[in-house]
C-alpha positions, 0 to 999 in steps of 0.5 A: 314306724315298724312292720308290726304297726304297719300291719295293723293300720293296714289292717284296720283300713281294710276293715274300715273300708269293708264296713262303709261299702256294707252297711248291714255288715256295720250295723252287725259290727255295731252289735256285736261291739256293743256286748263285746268292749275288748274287740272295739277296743283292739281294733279300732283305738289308738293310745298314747305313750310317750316314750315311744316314736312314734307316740301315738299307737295302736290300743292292742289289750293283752290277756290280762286287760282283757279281763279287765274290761270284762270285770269293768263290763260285768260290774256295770251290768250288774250293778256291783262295785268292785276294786283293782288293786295294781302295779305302778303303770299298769295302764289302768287308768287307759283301760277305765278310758277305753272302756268309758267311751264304749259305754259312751258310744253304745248305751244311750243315757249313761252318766259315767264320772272320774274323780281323783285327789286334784283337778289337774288329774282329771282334766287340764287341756292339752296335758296327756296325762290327765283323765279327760286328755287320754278320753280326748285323745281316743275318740279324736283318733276313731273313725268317723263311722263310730262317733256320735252323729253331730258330735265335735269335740270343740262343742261336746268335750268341754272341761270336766264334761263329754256329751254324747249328742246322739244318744245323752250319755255323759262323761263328767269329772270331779277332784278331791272333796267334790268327787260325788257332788255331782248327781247320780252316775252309772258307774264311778271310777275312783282313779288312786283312790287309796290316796285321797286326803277326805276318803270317808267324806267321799266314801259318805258322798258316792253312797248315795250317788252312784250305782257302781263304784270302781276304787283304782288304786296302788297301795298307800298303806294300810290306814285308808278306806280303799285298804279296809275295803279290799280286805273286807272279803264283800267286794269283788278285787281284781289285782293288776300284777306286774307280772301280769303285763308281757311288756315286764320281765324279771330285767325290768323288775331289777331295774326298778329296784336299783332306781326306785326307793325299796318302799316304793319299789314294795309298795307300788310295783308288788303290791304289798300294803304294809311297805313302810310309810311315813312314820308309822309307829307299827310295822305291818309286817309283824302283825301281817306275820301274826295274823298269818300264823297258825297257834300250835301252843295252849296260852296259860296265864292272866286273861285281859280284857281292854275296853276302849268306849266310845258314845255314839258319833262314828267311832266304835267301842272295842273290845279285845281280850289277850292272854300271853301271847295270843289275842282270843277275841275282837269285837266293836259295838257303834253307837253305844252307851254307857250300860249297853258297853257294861252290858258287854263286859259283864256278859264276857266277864261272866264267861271268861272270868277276866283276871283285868279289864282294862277301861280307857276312862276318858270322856264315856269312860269314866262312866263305864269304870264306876259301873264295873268297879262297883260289880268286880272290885279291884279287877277293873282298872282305869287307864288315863292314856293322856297321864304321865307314862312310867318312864316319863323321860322317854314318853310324852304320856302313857298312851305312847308308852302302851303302843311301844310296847304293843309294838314289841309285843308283836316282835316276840316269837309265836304272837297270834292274833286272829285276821282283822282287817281293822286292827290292822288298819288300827295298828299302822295307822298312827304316826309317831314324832319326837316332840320339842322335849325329845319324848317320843309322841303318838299321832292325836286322834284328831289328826288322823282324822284330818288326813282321812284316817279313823279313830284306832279303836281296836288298837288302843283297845288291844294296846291298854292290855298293856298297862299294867307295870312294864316290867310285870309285861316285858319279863322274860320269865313270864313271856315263858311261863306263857307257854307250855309245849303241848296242845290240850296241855289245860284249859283257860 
C-alpha cells in the first residue's frame, strides 16, 4: 500500500474516532453531509478498481466529479432531468452509485432505481462490475456510525433491491424492456442509455414513472432517443471529457489510439456522435459540415418542395424545401390528415411558388397528390419510392437511389442546411445492404423501428427532392448555375 493511501485511512480514523467520542460533533457531521454529497464521499467511501493492488481504494472526487454530484444533487432537488454525456471510463457509473447511497442514507422515503439494456449489468451477485455490486460494495466499506440503524446486508441488499430499514428509502433495478415498470422513483439513472434496443418504449415507460430522469451514456450514433435529447437544447447535458480526468494525459490518449479501433476511439473516448456505426448509408460528417456551415451565396434556381405524409400513429409529416444547394425550411406536423397536409402545402405554395412538390404517394399519399394535382397541375409529382430505380442494375428500388444521391449531395461544396436535430438522426440513421441481387438496399422503416429508431420522415422528405431525372440533379453545369458569387445578387 502507498504512503499516500496510508495517509488517508490514518486520516479518516482519526476523524472516525473524534466523532464517536462527540456525539454532537456527529450529529453536525450528519448535517452537514446531508447538503454536502462530495464531503461524504471523500471522506468516508471506498471504491474499487481492479487494475490496482491493492484493489480496493479510497473514493477521492477530483473537480470534475464533483461537479458531477453537484449536478446529480441539483436535478434531484429540483426535480429536472438532465443528461451526461461521456468518455469511456469515466467513473460514471461509480458517481450515480455514490451518490444514490447518500440520498439513501440522508433522505427518508426515497425510491431511487437503475436500469440498463441486460440484467447482468445491473445486478449479478459477486461480479463487481455490475450496478448493485459496486452499491454493495460502498456501503460494506462504510463505518458503521453512517449505515441505517439495523441494516444487514444479508437482509436489506437483496437482488435488484436495497432497503434502508431506518428510514424506507429504497434502491431498486430494473433491465431492458421492464426498465420503468417498476412504480414511481425519485430519480432514474438511466445507465448507457444510448444503447438500449426498445429506447421509445422505455422513454413512454419512465414519462409517467419518474420525477427526474438521468440518461448516462456514451455515444451510439446519431439514430437513438439519447442523441435527439442532447441536442434538442431542453435538457440540461453535463459532458464528461477525457480531458477532464487528471488520471489521462495526451500519452494515454495515443495509446488508446494504436490499441482501439478509430470508430471507437471517436466514439467513445471523444465523444463524437457521427463516428461511423454500422453500415449507415450517411455520414454524419457532411451534414454535421452542412449544418455548421454559414450561406455566403444567393441560391438561384428551381424551388422544390418534398412532402413526405404521414396520418396519425407517431410518425410525422415532413416538409422540407431545397433550391440548389441549400435546404430553406423543415417543418413536420403529427397526426395529420389528408386536407390538414394539402392545407400546408397550399399555404406554402402560395407564398413560395414551388416550381415542384415532390409527394411520396403511398398509403395517405396517394390522397394528398390527387387533392394537389387537381389545384396546380403538372407541378406536383407523385413519387412510388418502392417503383423501380432509373438505373435498376444498381438500386433495389427508387428509394435507394434518392438517398444515394442525397448522400452525394451532401458531398458537394458549399450545401447548407439549417441545424435540425432530427434530420440528423433521420440522415444517419438508415443502414444499407447489398441484397442477393448484388443491388444496393436501403433499411425498411419497419426495421428500424425494431431496433428502436424512428420512422426518417424528414430524410425521405429532403431525399424525394431528388426524384427527378439523376442526370437533371448531378449535371455540373447546373450545380454552377446554382450559384452566383454576390450576396443581394436577387431574389427567389
Amino acid at each position: 500500500m502507498t504512503d499516500e493511501r496510508l495517509d488517508i485511512f490514518r486520516l479518516r480514523t482519526e476523524r472516525l474516532e473524534k466523532l464517536r467520542s462527540d456525539p454532537e460533533l456527529m450529529e453536525a457531521a450528519i448535517v452537514h453531509y446531508r447538503q454536502n454529497y462530495a464531503d461524504f464521499i471523500n471522506d468516508w467511501m471506498m471504491t474499487y478498481d481492479p487494475r490496482l493492488f491493492p484493489a480496493e481504494i479510497p473514493f477521492l472526487l477530483f473537480p470534475k466529479q464533483e461537479d458531477f454530484i453537484k449536478f446529480l444533487f441539483r436535478h434531484w432537488r429540483d426535480k429536472e432531468d438532465g443528461i451526461c454525456e461521456k468518455s469511456r471510463d469515466a467513473g460514471v457509473t461509480w458517481l450515480c452509485c455514490a451518490f444514490s447511497v447518500c440520498l439513501w442514507l440522508f433522505y427518508p422515503g426515497q425510491a431511487i432505481a437503475f436500469g440498463s439494456r441486460k440484467e447482468d449489468l445491473v445486478d449479478k451477485i459477486g461480479d463487481p462490475k455490475c450496478i448493485f455490486e459496486k452499491i454493495r460494495f460502498i456501503l460494506r466499506n462504510l463505518p458503521q456510525e453512517f449505515l441505517p440503524m439495523g441494516y444487514e446486508e444479508r437482509k436489506h441488499a437483496a437482488f435488484l433491491k436495497i432497503m434502508n430499514p431506518e428510514n424506507g428509502s429504497t434502491i431498486c433495478g430494473e433491465s431492458g424492456d421492464n426498465i420503468g415498470r417498476g412504480g414511481r422513483s425519485s430519480i432514474y439513472f438511466k445507465d448507457e442509455s444510448a444503447f438500449y434496443e426498445r429506447p421509445d418504449l422505455i422513454e413512454a415507460s419512465l414519462s409517467l414513472n419518474s420525477d427526474v430522469k438521468i440518461d448516462v451514456s456514451t455515444p451510439n450514433g446519431t439514430g437513438n432517443p439519447f442523441y435527439r435529447k442532447r441536442m434538442a437544447g431542453k435538457i440540461p447535458v453535463f459532458t464528461f471529457h477525457w480531458k477532464d480526468d487528471p488520471r489521462k494525459d495526451s500519452a494515454w490518449y495515443e495509446k488508446q489510439k494504436q490499441i482501439l479501433d478509430p470508430v471507437i476511439v471517436a466514439q467513445e473516448i471523444d465523444i463524437d456522435y457521427n463516428a461511423s456505426v454500422s453500415n449507415n448509408l450517411i455520414n454524419g460528417e457532411f451534414v454535421k459540415a452542412a449544418m455548421d456551415r454559414e450561406c455566403k451565396f444567393q441560391v438561384v434556381g428551381p424551388k422544390l418542395l418534398g412532402v413526405d405524409p404521414a396520418r396519425f400513429g407517431n410518425d410525422r409529416t415532413a416538409f422540407v424545401m431545397r433550391q440548389g444547394r441549400i435546404v430553406h425550411f423543415i417543418d413536420t406536423i403529427k397526426k395529420s390528415s389528408t386536407m390538414e397536409i394539402v392545407g400546408h402545402v397550399n399555404y406554402w405554395m402560395r407564398h413560395y411558388r414551388f416550381d415542384m412538390v415532390f409527394v411520396d404517394v403511398i398509403g395517405i399519399g396517394a390522397g394528398v397528390y390527387d387533392k394537389l394535382e387537381e389545384q396546380w397541375g403538372d407541378r406536383i409529382i407523385g413519387v412510388n419510392s418502392s417503383e423501380k430505380a432509373h438505373d435498376p442494375i444498381q438500386f433495389q428500388n427508387k428509394r435507394i437511389e434518392m438517398w444515394l444521391m442525397m448522400r452525394d449531395w451532401f458531398k458537394i461544396p458549399n450545401v447548407v442546411v439549417p441545424y435540425h436535430a432530427d434530420l440528423m438522426v433521420d440522415l444517419t440513421a438508415p443502414q444499407y445492404f447489398f441484397n442477393s441481387s448484388g443491388q444496393r438496399t436501403l433499411e425498411k422503416k419497419e426495421d428500424m423501428k425494431k431496433r428502436g429508431v424512428k420512422s426518417p420522415d424528414i430524410g425521405d422528405a429532403l431525399a424525394l427532392t431528388f426524384a427527378e431525372d439523376p442526370e437533371y440533379f448531378t449535371n455540373e453545369v447546373f450545380l454552377q448555375d446554382s450559384w452566383v458569387s454576390e450576396v443581394g445578387a436577387g431574389g427567389y
